[in-house]
Backbone as ProteinMPNN parsed JSONL, in Angstrom:
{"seq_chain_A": "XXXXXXXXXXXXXXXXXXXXXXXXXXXXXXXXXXXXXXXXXXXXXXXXXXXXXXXXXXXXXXXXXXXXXXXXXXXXXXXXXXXXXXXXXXXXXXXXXXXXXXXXXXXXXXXXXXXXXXXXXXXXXXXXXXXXXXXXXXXXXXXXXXXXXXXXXXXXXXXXXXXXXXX", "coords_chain_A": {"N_chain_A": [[138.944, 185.573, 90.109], [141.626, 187.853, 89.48], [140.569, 190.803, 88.044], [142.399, 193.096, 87.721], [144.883, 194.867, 85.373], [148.061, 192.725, 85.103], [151.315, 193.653, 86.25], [153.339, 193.973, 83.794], [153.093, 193.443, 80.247], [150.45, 192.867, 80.294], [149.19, 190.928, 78.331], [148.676, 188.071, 78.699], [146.193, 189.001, 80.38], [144.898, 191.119, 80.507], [142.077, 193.198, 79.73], [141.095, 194.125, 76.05], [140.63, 197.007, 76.356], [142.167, 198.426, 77.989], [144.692, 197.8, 77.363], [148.292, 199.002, 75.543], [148.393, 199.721, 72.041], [150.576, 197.856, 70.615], [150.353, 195.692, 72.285], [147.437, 194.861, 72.276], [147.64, 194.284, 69.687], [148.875, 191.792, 69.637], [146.97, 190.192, 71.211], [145.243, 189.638, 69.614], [146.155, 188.44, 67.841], [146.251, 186.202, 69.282], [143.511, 185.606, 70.101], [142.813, 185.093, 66.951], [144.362, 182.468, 66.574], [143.456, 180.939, 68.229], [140.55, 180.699, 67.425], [141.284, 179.26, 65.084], [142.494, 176.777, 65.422], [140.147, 175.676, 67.436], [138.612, 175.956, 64.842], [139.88, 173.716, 63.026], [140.302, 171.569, 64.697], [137.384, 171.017, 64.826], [136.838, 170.734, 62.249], [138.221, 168.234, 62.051], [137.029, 166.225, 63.313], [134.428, 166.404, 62.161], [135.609, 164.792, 60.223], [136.707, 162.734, 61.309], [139.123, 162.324, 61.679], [142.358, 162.433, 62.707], [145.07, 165.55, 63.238], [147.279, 164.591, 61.935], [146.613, 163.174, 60.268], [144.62, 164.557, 58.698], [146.843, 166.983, 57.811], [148.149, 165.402, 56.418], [146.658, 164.596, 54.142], [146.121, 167.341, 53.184], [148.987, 167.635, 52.24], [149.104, 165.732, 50.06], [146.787, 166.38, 48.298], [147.47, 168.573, 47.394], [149.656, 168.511, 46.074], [148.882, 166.554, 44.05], [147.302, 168.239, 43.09], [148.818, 170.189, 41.964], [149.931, 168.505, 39.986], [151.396, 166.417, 40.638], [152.905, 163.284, 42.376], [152.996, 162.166, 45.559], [155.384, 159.592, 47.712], [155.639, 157.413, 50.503], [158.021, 158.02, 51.546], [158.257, 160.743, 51.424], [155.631, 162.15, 52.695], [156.825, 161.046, 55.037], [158.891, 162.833, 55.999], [157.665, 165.539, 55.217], [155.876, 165.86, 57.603], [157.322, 165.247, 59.499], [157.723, 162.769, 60.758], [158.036, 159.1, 61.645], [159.223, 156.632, 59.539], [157.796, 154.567, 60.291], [155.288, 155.38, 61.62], [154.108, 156.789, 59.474], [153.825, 154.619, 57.928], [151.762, 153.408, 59.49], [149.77, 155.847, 59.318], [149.327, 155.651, 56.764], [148.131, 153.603, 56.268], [145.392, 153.794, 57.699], [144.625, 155.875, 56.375], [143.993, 154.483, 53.389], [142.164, 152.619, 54.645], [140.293, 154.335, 55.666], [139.267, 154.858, 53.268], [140.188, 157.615, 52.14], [142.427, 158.043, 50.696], [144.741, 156.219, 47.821], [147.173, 153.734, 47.091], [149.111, 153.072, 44.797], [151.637, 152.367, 42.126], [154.355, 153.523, 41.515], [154.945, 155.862, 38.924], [157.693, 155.557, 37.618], [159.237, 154.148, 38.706], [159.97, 151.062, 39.989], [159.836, 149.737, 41.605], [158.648, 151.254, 43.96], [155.746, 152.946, 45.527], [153.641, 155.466, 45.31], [151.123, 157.694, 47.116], [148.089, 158.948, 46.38], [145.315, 161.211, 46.641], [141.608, 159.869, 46.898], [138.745, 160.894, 44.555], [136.375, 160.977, 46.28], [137.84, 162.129, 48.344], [139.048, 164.774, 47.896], [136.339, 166.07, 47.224], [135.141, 165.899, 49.809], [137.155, 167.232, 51.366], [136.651, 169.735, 49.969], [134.231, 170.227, 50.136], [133.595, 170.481, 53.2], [135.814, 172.248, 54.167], [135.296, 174.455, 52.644], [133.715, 176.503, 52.276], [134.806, 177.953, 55.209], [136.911, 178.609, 53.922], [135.981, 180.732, 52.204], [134.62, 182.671, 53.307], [136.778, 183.718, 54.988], [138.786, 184.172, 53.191], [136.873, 186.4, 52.07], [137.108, 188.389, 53.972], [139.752, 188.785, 54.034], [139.403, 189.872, 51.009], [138.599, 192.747, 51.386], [140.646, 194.406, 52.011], [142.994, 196.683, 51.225], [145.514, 196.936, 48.902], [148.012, 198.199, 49.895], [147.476, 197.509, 52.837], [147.506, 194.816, 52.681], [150.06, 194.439, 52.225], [151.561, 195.613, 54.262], [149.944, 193.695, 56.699], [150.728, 191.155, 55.865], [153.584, 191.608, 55.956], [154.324, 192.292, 58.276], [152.564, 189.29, 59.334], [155.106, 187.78, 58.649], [157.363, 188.801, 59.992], [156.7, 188.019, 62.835], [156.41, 185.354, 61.972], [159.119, 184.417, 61.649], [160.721, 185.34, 64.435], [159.256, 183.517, 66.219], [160.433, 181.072, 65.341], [163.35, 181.717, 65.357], [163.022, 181.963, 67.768], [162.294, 179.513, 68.898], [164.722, 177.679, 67.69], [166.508, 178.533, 69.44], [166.003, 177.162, 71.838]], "CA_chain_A": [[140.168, 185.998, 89.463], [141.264, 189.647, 89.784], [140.212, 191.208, 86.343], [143.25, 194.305, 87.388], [145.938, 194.252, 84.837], [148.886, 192.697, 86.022], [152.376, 194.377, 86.142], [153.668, 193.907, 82.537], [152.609, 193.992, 79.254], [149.14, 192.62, 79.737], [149.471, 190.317, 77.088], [147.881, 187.035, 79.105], [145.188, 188.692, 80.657], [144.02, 192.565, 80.446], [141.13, 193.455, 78.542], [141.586, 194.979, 75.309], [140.538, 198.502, 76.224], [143.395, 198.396, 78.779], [146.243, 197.723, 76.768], [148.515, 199.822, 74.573], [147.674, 199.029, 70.941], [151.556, 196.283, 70.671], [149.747, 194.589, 72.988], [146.335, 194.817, 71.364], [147.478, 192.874, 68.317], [149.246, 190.144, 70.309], [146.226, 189.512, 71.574], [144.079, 189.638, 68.207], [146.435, 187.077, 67.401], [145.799, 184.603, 70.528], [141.79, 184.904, 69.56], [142.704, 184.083, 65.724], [144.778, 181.294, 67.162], [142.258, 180.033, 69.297], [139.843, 180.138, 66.622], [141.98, 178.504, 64.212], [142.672, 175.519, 66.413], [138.882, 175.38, 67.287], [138.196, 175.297, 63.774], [140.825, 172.482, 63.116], [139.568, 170.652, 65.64], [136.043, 170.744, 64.368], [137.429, 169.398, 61.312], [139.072, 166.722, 62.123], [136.219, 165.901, 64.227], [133.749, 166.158, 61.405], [135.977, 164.286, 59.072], [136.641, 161.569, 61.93], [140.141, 161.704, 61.177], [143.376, 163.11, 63.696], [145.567, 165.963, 62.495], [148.121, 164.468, 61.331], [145.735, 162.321, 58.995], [144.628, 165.869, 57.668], [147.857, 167.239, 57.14], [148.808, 164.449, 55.48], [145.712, 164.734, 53.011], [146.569, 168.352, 52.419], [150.041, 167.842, 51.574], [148.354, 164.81, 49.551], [145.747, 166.914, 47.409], [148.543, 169.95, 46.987], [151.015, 167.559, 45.083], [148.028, 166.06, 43.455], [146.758, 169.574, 42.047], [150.093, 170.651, 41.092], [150.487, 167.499, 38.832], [152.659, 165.521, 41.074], [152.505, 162.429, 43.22], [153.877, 161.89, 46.5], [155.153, 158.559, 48.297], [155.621, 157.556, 51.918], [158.961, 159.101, 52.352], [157.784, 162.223, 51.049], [155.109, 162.321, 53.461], [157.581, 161.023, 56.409], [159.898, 164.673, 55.395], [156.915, 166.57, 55.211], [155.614, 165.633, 58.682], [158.17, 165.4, 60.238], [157.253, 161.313, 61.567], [159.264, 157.891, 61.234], [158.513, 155.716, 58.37], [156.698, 152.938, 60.499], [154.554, 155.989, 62.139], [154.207, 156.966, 58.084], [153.055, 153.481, 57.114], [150.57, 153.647, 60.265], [148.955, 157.045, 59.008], [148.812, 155.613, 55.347], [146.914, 152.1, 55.976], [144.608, 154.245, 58.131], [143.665, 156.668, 54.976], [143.461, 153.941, 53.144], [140.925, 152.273, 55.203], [139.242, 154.993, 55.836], [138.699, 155.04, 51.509], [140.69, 158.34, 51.73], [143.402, 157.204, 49.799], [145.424, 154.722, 47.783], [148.158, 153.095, 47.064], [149.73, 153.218, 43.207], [152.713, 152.009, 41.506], [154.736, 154.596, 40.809], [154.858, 155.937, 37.52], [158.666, 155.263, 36.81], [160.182, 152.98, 39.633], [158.442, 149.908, 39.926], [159.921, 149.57, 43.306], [158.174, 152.472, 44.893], [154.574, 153.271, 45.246], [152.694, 156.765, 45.236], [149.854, 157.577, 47.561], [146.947, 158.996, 45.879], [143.944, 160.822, 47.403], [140.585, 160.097, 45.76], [137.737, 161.962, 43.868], [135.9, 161.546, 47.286], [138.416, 163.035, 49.459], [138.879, 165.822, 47.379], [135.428, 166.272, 47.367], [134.831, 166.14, 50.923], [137.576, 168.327, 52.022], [136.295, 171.148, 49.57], [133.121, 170.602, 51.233], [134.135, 170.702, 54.724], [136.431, 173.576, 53.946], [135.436, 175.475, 51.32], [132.673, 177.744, 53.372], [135.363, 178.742, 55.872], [138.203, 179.457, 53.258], [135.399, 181.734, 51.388], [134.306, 183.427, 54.558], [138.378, 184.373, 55.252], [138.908, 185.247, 51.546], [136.126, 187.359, 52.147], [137.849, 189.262, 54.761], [141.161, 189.569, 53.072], [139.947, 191.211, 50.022], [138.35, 194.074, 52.076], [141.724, 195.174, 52.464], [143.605, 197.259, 50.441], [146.812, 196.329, 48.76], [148.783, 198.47, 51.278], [146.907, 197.12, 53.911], [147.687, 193.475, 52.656], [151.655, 194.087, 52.627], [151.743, 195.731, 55.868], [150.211, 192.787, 57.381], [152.194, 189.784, 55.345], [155.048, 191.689, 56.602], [153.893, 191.739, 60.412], [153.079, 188.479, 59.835], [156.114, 187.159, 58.642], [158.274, 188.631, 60.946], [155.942, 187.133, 64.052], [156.42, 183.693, 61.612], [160.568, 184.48, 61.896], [160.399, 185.68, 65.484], [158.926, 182.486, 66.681], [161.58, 180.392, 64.241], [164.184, 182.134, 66.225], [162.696, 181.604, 69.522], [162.212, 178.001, 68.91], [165.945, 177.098, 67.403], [167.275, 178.806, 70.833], [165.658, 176.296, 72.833]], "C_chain_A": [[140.19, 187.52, 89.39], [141.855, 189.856, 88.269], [141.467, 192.504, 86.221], [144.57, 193.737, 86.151], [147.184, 194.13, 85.253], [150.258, 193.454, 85.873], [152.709, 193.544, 84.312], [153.103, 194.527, 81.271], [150.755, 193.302, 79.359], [148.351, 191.769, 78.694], [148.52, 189.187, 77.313], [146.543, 187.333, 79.774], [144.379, 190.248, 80.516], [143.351, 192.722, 79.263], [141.672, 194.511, 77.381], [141.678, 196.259, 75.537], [141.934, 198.922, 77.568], [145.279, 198.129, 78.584], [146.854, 198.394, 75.648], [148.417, 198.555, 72.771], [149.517, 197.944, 70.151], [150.535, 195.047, 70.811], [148.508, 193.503, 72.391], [146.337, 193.836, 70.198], [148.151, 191.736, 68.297], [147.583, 189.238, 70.61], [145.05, 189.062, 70.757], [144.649, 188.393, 68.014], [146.086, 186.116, 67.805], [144.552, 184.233, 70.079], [142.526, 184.564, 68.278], [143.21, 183.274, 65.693], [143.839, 180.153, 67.092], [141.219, 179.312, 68.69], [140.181, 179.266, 65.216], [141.778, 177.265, 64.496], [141.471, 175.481, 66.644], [138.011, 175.021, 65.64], [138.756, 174.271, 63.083], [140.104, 171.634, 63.401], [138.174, 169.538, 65.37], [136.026, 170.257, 63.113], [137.525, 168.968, 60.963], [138.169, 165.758, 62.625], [134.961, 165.445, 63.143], [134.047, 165.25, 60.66], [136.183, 162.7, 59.419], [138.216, 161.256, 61.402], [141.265, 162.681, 62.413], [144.352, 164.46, 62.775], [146.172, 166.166, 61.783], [147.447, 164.131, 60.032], [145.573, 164.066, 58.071], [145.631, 166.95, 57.038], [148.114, 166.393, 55.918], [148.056, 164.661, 54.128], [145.881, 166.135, 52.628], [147.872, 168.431, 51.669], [149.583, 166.967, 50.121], [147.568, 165.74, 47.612], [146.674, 168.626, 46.9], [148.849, 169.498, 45.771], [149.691, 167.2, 44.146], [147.505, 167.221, 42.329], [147.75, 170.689, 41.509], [150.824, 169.812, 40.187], [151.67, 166.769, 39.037], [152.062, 164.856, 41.902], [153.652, 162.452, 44.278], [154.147, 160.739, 47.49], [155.641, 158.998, 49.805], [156.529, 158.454, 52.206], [158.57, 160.77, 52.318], [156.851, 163.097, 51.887], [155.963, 162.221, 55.026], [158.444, 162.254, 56.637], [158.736, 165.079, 55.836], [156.186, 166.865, 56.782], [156.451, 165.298, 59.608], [157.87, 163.84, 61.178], [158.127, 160.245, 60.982], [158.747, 157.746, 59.891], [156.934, 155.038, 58.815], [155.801, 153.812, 60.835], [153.449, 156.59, 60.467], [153.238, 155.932, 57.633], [151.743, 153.422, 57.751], [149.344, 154.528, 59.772], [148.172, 156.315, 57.679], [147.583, 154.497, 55.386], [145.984, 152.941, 56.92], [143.477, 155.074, 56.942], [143.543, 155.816, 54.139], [142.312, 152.884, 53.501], [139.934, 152.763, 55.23], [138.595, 155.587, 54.362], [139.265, 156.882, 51.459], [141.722, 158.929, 50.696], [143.703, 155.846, 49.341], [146.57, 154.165, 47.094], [148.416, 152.48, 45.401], [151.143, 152.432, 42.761], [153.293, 153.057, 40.928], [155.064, 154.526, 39.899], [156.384, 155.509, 36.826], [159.686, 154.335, 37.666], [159.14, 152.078, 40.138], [158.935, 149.543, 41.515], [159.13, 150.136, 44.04], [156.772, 152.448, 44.443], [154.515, 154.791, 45.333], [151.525, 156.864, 45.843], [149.22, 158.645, 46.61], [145.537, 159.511, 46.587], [142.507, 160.641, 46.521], [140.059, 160.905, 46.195], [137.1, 162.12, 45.231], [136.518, 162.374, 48.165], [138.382, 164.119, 49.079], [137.62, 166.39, 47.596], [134.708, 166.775, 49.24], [135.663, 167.23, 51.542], [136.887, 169.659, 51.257], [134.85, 171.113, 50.41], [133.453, 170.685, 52.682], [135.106, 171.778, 54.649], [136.265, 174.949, 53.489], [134.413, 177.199, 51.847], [133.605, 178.24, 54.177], [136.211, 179.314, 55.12], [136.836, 180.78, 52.449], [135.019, 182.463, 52.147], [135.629, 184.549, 54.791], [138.696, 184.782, 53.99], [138.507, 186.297, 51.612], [136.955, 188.668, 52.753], [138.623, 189.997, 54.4], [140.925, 190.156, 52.059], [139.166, 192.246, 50.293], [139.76, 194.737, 52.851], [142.282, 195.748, 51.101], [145.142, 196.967, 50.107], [147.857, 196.856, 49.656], [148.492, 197.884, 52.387], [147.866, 195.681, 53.985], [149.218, 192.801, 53.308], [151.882, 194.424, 53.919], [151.582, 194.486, 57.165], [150.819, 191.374, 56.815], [153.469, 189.942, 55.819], [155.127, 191.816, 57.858], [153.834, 190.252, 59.857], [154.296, 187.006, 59.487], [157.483, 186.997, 60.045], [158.066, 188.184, 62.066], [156.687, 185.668, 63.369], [158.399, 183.714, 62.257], [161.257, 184.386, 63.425], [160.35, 184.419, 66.529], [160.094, 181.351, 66.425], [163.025, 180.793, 64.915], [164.136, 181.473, 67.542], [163.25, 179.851, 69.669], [163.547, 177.538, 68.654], [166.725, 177.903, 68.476], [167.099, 177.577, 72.352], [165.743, 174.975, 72.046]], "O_chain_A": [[139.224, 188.274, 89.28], [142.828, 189.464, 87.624], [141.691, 192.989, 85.112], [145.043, 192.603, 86.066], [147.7, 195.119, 85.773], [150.075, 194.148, 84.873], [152.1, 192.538, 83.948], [152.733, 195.694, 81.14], [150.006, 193.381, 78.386], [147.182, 191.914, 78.335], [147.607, 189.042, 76.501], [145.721, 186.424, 79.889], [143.151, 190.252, 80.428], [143.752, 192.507, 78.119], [142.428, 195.457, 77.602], [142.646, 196.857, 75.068], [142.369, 200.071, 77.633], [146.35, 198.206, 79.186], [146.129, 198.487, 74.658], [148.395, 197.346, 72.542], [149.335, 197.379, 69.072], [150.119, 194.107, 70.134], [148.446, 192.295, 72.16], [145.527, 192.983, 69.834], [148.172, 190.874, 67.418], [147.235, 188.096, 70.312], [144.132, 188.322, 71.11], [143.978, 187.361, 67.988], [145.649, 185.172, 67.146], [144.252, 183.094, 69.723], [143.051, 183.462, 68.442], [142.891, 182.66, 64.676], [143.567, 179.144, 66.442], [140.847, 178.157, 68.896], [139.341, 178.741, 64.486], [140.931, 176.611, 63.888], [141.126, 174.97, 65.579], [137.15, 174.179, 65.385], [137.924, 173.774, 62.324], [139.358, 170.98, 62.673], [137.92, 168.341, 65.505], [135.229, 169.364, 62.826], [137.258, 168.745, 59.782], [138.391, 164.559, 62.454], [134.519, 164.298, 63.211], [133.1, 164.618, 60.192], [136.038, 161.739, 58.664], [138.526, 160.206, 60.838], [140.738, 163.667, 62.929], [144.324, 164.315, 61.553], [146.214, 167.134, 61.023], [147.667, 164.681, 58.953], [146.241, 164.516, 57.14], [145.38, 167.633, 56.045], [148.243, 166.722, 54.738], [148.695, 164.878, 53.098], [145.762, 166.21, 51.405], [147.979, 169.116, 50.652], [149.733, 167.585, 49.067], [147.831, 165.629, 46.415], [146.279, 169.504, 46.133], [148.466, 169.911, 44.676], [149.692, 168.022, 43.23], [147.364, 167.098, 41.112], [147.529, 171.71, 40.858], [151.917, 170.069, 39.681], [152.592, 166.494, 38.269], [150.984, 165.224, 42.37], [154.845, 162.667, 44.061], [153.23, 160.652, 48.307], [155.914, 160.106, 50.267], [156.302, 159.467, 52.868], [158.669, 161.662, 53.161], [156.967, 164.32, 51.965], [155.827, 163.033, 55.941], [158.581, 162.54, 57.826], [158.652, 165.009, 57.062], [155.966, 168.032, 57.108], [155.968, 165.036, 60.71], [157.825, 163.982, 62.4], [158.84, 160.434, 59.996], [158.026, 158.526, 59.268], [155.808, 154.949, 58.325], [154.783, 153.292, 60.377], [152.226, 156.723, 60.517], [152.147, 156.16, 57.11], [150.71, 153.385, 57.083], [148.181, 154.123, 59.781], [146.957, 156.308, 57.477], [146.506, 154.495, 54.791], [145.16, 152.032, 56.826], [142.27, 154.993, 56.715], [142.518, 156.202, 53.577], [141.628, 152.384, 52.609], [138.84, 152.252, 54.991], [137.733, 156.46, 54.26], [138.635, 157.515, 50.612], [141.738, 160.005, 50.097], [143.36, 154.771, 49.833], [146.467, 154.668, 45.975], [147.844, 151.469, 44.994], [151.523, 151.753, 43.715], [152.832, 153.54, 39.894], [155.549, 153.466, 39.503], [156.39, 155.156, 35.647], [160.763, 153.912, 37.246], [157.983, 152.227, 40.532], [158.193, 149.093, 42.388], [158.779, 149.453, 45.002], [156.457, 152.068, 43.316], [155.62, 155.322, 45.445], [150.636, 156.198, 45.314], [150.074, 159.281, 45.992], [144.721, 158.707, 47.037], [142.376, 161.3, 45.489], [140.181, 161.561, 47.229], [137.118, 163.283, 45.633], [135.904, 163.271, 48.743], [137.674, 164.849, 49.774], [137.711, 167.409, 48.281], [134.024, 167.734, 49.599], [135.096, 168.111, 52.188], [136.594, 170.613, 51.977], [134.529, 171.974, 51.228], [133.361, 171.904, 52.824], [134.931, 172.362, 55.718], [136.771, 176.04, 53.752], [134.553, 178.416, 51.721], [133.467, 179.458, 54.063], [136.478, 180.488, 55.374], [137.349, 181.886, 52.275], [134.998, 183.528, 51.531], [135.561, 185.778, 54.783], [138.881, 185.99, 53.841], [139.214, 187.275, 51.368], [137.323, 189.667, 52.134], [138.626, 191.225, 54.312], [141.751, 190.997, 51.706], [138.922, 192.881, 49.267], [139.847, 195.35, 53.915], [141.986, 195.246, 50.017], [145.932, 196.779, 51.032], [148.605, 196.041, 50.197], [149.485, 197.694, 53.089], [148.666, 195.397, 54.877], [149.579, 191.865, 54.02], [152.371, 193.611, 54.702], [152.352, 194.241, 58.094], [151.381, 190.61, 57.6], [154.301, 189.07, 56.072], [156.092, 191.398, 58.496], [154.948, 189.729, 59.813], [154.324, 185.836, 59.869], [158.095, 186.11, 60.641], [159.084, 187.817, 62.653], [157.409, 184.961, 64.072], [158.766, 183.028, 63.211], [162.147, 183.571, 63.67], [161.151, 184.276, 67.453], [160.602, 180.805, 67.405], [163.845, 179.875, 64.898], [164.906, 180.733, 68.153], [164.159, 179.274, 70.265], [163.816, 176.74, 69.552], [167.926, 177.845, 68.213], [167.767, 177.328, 73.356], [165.495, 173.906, 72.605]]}, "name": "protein", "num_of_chains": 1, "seq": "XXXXXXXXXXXXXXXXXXXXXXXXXXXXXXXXXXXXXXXXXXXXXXXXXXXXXXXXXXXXXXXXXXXXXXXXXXXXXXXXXXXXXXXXXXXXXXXXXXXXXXXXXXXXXXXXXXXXXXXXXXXXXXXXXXXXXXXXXXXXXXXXXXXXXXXXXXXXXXXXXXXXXXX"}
């Protein structure tokens, strides 16, 4: 593969010391991407569960630690998936003793999923070392520092949000 950089911005393949510093923090982004999604991955992988399953258990343990419960539909919204794809996910976390299945507190029609004391438990362990690692990071910045980049990366988050509702 020829390592020259190609006509453009350089963005997909020129080494950092070769690109003006735009470029430079496109491409910071792609690695913290990359490693994002690799750490995802690893996981989901550890946890033996797909990503949706772990979405689901974060939206799950959010609602849960903000003193609210959330049922299927709530999860089918939040994920953006049918119902029946919904009911699929749920009898899975409950199998897998991740969750379970309640009576909701004021409509006796409706249930409430529920994650338990173990899940909780396990995601802070399986998590909790990388979020304290990246904490780390972020408060070696300085409060100017912080807004400068929340506001890069919002407008990247907007940017994209654009892109995407054009196509």
């Amino acid at each position: 593969m020829d390592t020259e950089t190609p006509a453009g911005s350089g963005y997909w393949y020129a080494p950092d010391e070769r690109v003006d510093p735009p470029t430079a923090v496109l491409q910071a982004l792609r690695g913290y991407r990359a490693a994002e999604v690799e750490s995802r991955r690893s996981t989901r992988d550890s946890m033996g569960m797909g990503e949706t399953d772990l979405l689901a258990l974060r939206y799950l343990l959010r609602a849960e630690a903000a003193g609210g419960r959330m049922g299927p539909k709530d999860l089918s919204r939040l994920l953006g998936i049918t119902t029946a794809s919904t009911t699929s996910l749920i009898d899975r976390l409950v199998a897998s003793g991740h969750v379970r299945r309640e009576p909701h507190p004021t409509d006796r029609r409706a249930l409430v999923i529920v994650p338990t004391a173990e899940t909780d438990a396990e995601v802070r362990a399986t998590l909790g070392q990388m979020h304290r690692k990246m904490l780390a990071v972020a408060e070696t910045l300085s409060p100017e520092e912080s807004r400068v980049i929340v506001s890069f990366l919002r407008g990247m988050t907007q940017a994209l949000r654009e892109y995407s509702e054009g196509h």
